[in-house]
N, C-alpha and C positions, 0 to 999 in steps of 0.2 A: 675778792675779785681776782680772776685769773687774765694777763695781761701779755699779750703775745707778742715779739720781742720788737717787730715789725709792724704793730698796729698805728700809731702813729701815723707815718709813710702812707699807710693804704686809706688812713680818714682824712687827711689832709687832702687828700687826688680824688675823694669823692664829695668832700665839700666845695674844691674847686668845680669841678665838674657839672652839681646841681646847685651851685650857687645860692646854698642856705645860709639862712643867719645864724640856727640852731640845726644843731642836727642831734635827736634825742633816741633812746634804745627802744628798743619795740616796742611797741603799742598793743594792749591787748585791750578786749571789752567786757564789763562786767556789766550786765540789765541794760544793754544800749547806752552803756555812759563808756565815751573812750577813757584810758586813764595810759598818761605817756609816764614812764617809767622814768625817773630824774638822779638816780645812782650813778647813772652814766650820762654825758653827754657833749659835745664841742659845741661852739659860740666864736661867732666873729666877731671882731671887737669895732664895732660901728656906733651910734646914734640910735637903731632901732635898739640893738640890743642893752646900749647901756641903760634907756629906757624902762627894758623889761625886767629888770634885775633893779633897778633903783624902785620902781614900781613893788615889787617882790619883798624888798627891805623896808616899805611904809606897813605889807598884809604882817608886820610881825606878831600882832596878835592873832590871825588865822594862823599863822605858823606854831604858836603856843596851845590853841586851844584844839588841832587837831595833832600834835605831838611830830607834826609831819609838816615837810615843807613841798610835798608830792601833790596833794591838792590845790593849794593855791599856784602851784608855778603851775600846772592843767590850766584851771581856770584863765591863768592869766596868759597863757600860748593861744588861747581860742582868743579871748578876747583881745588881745596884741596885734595876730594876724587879719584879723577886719581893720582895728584901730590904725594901726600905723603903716599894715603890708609884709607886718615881720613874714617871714621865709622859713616854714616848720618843715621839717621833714622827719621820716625815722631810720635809722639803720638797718641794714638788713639784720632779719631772725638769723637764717642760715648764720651770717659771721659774727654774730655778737647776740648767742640765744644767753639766756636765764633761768632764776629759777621756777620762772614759767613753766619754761620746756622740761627742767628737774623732773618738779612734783608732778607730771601728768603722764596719765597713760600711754597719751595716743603720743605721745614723743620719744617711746621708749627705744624707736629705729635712729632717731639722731642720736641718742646718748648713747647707745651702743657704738655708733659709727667714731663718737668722741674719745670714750674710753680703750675704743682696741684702736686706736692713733689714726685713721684711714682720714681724718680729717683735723683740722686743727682752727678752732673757732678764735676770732681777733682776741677777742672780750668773752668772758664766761663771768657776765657778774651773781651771784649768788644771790637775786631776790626771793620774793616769796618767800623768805623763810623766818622763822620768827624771832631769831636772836644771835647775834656774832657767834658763840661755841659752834650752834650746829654747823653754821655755815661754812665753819673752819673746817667740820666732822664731814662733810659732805665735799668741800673742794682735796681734802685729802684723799679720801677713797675713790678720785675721781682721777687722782695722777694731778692736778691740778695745783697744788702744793708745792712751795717750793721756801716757804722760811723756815728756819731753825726753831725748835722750842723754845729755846734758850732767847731769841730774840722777840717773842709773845707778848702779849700784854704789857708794853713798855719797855719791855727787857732790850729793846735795841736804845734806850737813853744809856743804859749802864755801858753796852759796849762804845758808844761816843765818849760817855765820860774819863771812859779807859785810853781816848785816843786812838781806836785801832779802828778800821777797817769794815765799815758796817757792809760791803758787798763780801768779802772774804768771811765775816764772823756770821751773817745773819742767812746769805744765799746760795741754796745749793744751786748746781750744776743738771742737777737731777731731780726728780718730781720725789716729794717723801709719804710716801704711799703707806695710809694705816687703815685699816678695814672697821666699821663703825656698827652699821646698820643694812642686813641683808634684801631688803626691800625697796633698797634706793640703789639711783644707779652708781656703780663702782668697776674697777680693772678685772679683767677677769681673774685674778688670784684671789683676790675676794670671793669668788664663787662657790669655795666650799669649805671656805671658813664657818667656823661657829659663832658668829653675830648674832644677835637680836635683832626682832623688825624693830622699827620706834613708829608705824603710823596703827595705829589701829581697828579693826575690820579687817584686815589684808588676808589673818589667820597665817600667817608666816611664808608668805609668799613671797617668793626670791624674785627682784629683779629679770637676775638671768634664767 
């Protein structure tokens, strides 16, 4: 998940604003069933909401037996907000898309807009996709990147344990840009790199 240095600030002045309990990342629909995306989200710390997350803590065997805790916190936002009044809202697409917007066609005018800088999204969290590597492969060629290797997979326990400095040892200054996959979106230097698609059907069709 890509996190903009200033997002904070800008969620805090729109939760005030619509006055949610929850305020959760886009919403998309699959067969007429909404399903709100829970990777991301803010929560005021009231009564309704403590409610809805202690409520959340009892469904732990829904949470087991679909490997996700994405459908029952849905179910229980619909049924919360009749129940008690809870206060749902969703973040804008525009400032906090995903890998919604990633994987699809018709989005390919935002990720463009992304990648050559002309705009800078709050949150880019990296959904839809099926497993933490890629997701890392795809926020990299994205410019979206910004931890050290070296600090990866645990690797920033070793530099605590050293003592030293995990924003100086783990964070660049600058986005660390590696070119993956020529079929998803990436920076334009990636463009005439020699990559591999990784989706299938595409027949090696570039992004750009």
């Amino acid at each position: 998940m890509h996190v903009r240095h200033d997002m904070h600030h800008t969620v805090l002045i729109q939760v005030s604003k619509c006055r949610a309990n929850i305020l959760v990342h886009h919403v998309h629909v699959i067969s007429l069933l909404q399903v709100d995306n829970t990777g991301f989200y803010y929560v005021r710390n009231n009564d309704k909401t403590k409610f809805l997350f202690r409520s959340l803590l009892y469904l732990g065997d829904m949470v087991l037996s679909m490997t996700s805790h994405q459908q029952a916190m849905g179910a229980l936002l619909d049924e919360h907000s009749s129940l008690t009044g809870l206060r749902v809202k969703t973040l804008s697409a525009y400032d906090f898309p995903g890998g919604y917007h990633y994987h699809r066609k018709k989005e390919i005018p935002v990720m463009k807009d992304i990648v050559q800088g002309k705009y800078h999204p709050y949150v880019f969290h990296m959904s839809w996709t099926t497993n933490k590597h890629n997701k890392i492969l795809f926020l990299q060629q994205m410019g979206l990147w910004y931890t050290d290797s070296k600090c990866e997979n645990g690797g920033g326990l070793n530099v605590l344990a050293a003592k030293s400095s995990v924003m100086n040892s783990c964070c660049s200054a600058k986005p660390l840009i590696s070119c993956h996959y020529k079929d998803k979106p990436s920076v334009e230097e990636c463009k005439y790199s020699d990559i591999p698609s990784i989706d299938a059907g595409k027949k090696g069709a570039s992004f750009w």
